[in-house]
C-alpha positions as CSV (number, residue, x, y, z in Angstrom):
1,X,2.1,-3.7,3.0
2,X,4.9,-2.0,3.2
3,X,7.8,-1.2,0.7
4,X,8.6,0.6,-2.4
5,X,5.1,1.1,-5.3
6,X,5.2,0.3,-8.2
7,X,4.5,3.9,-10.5
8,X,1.0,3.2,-12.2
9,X,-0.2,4.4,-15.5
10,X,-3.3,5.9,-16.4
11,X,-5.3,3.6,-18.4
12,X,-5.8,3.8,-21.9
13,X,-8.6,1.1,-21.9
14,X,-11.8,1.1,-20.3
15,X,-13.2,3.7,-17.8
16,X,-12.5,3.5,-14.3
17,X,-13.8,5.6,-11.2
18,X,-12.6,6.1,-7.6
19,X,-16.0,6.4,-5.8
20,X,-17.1,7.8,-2.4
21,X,-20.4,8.8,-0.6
22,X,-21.9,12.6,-0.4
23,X,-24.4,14.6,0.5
24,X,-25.2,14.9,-3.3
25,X,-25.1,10.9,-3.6
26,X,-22.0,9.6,-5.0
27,X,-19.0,11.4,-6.6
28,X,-16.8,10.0,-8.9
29,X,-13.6,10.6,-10.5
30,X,-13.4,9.2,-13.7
31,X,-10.9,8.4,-16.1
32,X,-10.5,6.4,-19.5
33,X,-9.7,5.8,-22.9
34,X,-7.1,8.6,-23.0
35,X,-9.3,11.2,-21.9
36,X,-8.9,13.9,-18.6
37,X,-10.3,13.2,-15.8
38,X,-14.0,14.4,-14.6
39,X,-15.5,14.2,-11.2
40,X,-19.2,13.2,-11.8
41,X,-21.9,13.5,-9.0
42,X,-24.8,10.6,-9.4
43,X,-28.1,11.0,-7.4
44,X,-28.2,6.8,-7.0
45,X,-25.8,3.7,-7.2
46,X,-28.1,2.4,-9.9
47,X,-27.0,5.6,-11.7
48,X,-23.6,5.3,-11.5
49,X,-23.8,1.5,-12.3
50,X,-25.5,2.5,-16.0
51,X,-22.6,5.4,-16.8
52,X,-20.7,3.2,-18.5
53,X,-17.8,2.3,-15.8
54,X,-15.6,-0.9,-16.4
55,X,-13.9,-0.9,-13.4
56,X,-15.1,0.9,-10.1
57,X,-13.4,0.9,-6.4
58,X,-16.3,2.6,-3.6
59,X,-15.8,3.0,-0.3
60,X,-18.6,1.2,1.0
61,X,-18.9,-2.5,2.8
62,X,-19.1,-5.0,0.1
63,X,-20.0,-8.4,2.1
64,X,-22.1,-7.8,4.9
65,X,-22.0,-11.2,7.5
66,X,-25.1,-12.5,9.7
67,X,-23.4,-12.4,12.7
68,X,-19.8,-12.4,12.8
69,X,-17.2,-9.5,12.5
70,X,-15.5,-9.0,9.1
71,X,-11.5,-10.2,9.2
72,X,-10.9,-7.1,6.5
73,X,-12.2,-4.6,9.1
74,X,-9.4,-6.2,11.6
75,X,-6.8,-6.2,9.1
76,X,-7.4,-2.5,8.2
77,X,-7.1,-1.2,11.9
78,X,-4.0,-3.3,11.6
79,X,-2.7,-1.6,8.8
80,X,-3.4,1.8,10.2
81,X,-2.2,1.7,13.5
82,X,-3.0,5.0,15.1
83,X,-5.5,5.8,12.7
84,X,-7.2,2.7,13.3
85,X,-10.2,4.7,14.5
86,X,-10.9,5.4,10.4
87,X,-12.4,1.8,10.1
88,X,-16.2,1.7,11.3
89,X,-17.2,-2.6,12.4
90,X,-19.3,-2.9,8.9
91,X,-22.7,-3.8,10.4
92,X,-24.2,-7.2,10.6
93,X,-26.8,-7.7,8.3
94,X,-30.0,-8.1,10.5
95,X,-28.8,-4.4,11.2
96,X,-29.0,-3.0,8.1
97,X,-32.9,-2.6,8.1
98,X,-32.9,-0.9,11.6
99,X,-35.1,2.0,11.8
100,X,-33.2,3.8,14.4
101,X,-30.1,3.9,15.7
102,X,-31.1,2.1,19.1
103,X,-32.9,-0.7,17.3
104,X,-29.7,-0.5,15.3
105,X,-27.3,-1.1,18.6
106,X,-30.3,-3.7,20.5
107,X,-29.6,-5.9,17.1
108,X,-26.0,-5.8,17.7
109,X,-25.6,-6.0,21.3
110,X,-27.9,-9.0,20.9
111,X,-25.2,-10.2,18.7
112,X,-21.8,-9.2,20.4
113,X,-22.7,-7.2,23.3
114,X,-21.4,-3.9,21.7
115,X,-23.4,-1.1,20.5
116,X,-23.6,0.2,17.1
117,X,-21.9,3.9,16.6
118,X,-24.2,6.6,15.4
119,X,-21.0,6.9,12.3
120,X,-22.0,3.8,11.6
121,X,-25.5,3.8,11.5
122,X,-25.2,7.2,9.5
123,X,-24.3,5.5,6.7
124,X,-26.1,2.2,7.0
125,X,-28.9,3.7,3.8
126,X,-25.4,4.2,1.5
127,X,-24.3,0.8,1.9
128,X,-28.1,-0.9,1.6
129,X,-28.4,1.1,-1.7
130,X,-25.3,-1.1,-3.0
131,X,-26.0,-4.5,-1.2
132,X,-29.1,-4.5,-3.0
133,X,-27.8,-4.6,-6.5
134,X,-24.4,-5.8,-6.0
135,X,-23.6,-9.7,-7.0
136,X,-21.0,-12.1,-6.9
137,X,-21.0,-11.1,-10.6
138,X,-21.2,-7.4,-10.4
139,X,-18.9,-7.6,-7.7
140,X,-15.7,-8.3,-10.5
141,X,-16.3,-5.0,-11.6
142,X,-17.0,-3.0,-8.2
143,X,-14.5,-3.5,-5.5
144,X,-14.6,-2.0,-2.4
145,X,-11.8,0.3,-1.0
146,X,-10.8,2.3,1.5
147,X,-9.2,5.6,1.4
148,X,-7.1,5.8,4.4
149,X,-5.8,2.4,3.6
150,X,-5.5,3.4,-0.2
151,X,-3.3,6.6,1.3
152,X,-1.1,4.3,3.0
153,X,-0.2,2.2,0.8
154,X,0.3,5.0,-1.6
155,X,3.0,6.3,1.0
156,X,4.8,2.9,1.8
157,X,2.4,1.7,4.5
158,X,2.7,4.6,6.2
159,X,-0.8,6.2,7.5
160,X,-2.1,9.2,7.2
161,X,-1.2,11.2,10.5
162,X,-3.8,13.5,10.6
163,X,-7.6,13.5,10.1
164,X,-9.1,14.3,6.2
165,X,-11.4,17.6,8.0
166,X,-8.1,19.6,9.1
167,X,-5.9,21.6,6.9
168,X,-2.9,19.3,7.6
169,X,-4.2,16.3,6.5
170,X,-6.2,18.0,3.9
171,X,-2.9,19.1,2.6
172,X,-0.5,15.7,3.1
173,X,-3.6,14.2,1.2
174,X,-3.3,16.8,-1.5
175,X,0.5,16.0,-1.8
176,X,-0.2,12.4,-1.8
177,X,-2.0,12.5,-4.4
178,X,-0.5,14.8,-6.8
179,X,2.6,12.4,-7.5
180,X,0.1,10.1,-9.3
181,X,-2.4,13.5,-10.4
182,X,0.0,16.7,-11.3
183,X,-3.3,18.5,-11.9
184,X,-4.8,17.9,-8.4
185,X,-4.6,21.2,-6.6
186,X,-5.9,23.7,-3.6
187,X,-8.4,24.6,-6.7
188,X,-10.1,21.2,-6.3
189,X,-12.3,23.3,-3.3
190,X,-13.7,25.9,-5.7
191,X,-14.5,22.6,-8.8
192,X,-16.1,20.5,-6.6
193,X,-20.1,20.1,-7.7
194,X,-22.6,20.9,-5.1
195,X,-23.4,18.7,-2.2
196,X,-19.5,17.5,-2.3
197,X,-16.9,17.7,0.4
198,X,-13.5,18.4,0.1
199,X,-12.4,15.1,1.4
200,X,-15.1,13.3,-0.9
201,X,-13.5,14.4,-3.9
202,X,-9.6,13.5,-2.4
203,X,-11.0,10.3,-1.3
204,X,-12.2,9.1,-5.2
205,X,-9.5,10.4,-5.9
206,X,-7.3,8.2,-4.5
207,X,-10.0,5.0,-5.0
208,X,-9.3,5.9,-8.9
209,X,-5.3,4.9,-7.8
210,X,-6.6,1.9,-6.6
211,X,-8.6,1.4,-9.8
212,X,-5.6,1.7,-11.8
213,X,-3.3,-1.0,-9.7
214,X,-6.2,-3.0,-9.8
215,X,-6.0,-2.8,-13.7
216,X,-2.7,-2.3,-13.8
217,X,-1.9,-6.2,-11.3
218,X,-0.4,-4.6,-8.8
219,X,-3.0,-4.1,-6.0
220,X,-3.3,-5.6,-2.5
221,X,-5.9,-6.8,-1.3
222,X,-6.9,-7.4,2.3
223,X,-7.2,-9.7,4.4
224,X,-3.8,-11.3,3.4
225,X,-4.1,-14.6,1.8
226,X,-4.8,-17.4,4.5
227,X,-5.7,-15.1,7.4
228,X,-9.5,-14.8,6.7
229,X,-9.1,-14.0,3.1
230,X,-12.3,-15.8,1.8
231,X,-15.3,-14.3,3.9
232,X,-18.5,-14.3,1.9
233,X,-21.6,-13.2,3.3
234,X,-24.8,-15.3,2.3
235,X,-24.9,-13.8,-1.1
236,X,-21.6,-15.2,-1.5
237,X,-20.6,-11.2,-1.4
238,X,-16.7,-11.1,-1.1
239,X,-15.6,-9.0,2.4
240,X,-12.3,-7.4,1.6
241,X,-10.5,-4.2,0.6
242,X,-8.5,-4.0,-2.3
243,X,-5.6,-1.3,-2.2
């Protein structure tokens, strides 16, 4: 993925939203039909699904398998090298409805002999809430993405070097991002609506660059073509991460 990006505009048709998970629920960043952007906080997925968005890129697993590992996870790691560690295993789907985190790890070492991180399992009720509305349909219109491979891309295929919680990569984020968002600034801290991290709001941030490439033809998606790149779960759910 690497070499030289294309510069992307911001759209001028349709509204589009970088989305990630929060305390609060999710927060967006919108943007769309010439106007500035807002970062919106919705309590539900259902919510966010009946604001009006055209186009929307979440960081959340979109394609959940029975029983084997998803090919997009792999190729992610890949992508990020040292960072790798950024990419949680999507769980399988028998572990979605776990009600603990060790019925959550006996579902999957029954599976592949590996137990489920507690990470993981921490955000197992965010992705249930979008399986259950999300559908091959749907899914033309939400995409899922990741930030640290989104940041990545956006610098060449270089990753990030340091995590999104310290001040360095809180800042090389920041930087990142402000080539593509002038108005994106150390003030994002004191705008950001209750219940939302710092990192949440960089992260939709740069899901909303994805958003436009995606509009715009010129994003990746992953896994490449041929190597895995046409996993569907049983709903015939897409797995992969657009960029």
């Amino acid at each position: 993925m690497a070499g030289s990006e294309p510069s992307v505009e911001p759209s001028q048709h349709g509204v589009y939203a970088g989305v990630d998970g929060c305390r609060a629920g999710w927060v967006a960043v919108r943007e769309g039909e010439g106007s500035e952007l807002t970062v919106e906080v919705y309590g539900s997925f259902a919510e966010l699904l009946d604001s009006g968005l055209q186009l929307v890129v979440i960081d959340v697993p979109i394609g959940i398998m029975q029983s084997s590992p998803r090919a997009v996870d792999r190729a992610a790691r890949e992508l990020l090298r040292d960072r790798a560690c950024c990419v949680f295993s999507a769980p399988y789907r028998p572990m979605l409805y776990a009600r603990s985190h060790d019925e959550a790890s006996a579902i999957r070492a029954g599976i592949d002999g590996k137990r489920c991180t507690r990470q993981a399992f921490s955000i197992f009720k965010k992705i249930r809430e979008v399986d259950a509305l999300l559908t091959p349909a749907l899914q033309e219109r939400v995409r899922e993405g990741h930030p640290e491979v989104t940041f990545a891309v956006m610098q060449d295929g270089r990753p990030m070097e340091n995590s999104k919680k310290s001040r360095l990569g809180r800042m090389a984020r920041l930087d990142a991002l402000r080539r593509h968002f002038p108005k994106v600034d150390d003030s994002v801290a004191e705008r950001r609506p209750k219940g939302v991290g710092i990192d949440d709001v960089l992260d939709a941030y740069a899901l909303l660059w994805t958003a436009r490439r995606i509009a715009g033809g010129s994003a990746r998606t992953l896994p490449i073509l041929g190597v895995g790149s046409d996993q569907r779960d049983i709903r015939g759910l897409r797995a992969e991460i657009v960029a």
